[in-house]
C-alpha positions in Angstrom: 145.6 -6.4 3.8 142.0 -4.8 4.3 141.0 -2.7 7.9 141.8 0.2 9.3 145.3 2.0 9.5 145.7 2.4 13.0 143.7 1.0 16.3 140.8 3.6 16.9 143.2 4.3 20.1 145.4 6.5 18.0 145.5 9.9 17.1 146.0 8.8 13.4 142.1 7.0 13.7 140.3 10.3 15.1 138.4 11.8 12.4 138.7 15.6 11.9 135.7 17.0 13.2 136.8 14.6 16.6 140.0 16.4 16.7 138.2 20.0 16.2 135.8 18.9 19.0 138.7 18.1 21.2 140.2 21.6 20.5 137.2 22.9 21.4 137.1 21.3 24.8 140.5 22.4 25.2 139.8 26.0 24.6 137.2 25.5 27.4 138.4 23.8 30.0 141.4 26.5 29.8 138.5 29.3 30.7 136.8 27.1 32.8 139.4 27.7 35.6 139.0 31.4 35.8 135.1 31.5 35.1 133.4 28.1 37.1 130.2 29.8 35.8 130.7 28.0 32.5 130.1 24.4 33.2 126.7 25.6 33.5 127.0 26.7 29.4 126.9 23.3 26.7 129.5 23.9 23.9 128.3 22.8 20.5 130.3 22.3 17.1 128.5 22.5 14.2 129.9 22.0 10.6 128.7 25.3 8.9 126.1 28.1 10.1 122.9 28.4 9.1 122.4 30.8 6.0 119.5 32.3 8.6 119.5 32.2 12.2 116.6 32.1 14.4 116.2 35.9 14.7 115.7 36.1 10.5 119.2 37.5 10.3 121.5 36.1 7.8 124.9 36.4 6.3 127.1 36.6 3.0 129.9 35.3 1.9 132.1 38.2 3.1 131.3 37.4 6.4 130.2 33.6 7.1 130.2 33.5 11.1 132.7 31.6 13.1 130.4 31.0 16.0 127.8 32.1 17.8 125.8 31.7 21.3 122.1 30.9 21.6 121.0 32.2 25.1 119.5 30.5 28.0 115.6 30.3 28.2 112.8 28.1 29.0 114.7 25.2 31.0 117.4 25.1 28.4 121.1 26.4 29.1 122.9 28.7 26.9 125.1 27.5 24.0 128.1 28.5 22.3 128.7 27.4 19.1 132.1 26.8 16.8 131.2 26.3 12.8 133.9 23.7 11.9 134.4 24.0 8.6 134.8 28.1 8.3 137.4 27.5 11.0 139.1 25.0 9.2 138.9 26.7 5.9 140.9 29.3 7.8 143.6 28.2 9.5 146.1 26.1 8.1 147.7 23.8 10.6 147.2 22.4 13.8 148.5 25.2 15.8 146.7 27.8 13.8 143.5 26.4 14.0 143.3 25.7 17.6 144.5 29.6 18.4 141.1 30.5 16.2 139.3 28.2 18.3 140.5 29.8 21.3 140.1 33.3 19.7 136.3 31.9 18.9 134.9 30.9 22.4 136.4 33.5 24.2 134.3 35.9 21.9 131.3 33.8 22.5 131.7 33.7 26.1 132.0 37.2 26.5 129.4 38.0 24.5 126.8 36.0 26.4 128.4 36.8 29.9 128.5 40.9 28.6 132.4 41.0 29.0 134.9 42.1 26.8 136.6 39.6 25.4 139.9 41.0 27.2 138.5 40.0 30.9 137.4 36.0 29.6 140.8 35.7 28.7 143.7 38.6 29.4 145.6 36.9 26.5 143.4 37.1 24.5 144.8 38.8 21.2 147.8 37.8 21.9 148.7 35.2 20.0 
């Protein structure tokens, strides 16, 4: 028997960087309801960083970012960013990973809002 394993309407069908994206939505939409201001933000995943961003700064294996943000200007909106695959390489289930998410865009967020990462999310460290 030949096709696929489950109907793409199962969780068995999503791929893993759809289930990563969906934990990254999660992580949102929880922050969303304390800070409205964030709808006006786009939330990117990316597989891996850049080994140099845009400012000519770069990093080394002893500290591959996790995200990042990329600040509002010229008629675009700001953007967080989640890298995948250094999540992933760090966690090891389910549970895990989407804490690290969490722990990920709540750093973002108060880095491009200028909070601590405390007042985003007063659990935050917690886990």
């Amino acid at each position: 028997m030949r096709g696929p394993i489950a109907p793409p309407q199962v969780p068995l069908a999503a791929s893993r960087a759809d289930v990563f994206a969906d934990l990254v939505q999660d992580s949102v939409e929880r922050l969303e309801r304390r800070w409205p201001q964030l709808a006006d933000i786009d939330f990117l995943v990316l597989e891996v960083p850049r080994l140099q961003d845009r400012h000519g700064e770069s990093w080394d294996d002893e500290a591959v970012p996790l995200g990042g943000i990329i600040t509002a200007r010229e008629g675009r909106r700001a953007r967080v960013v989640v890298y995948r695959r250094p999540v992933e390489i760090r966690t090891k289930g389910r549970d895990e990973r989407a804490a690290l998410v969490h722990e990920v865009v709540v750093e973002q967020v108060a880095e491009l809002l200028g909070l601590t990462p405390e007042t985003v999310d007063p659990r935050y460290g917690e886990d």
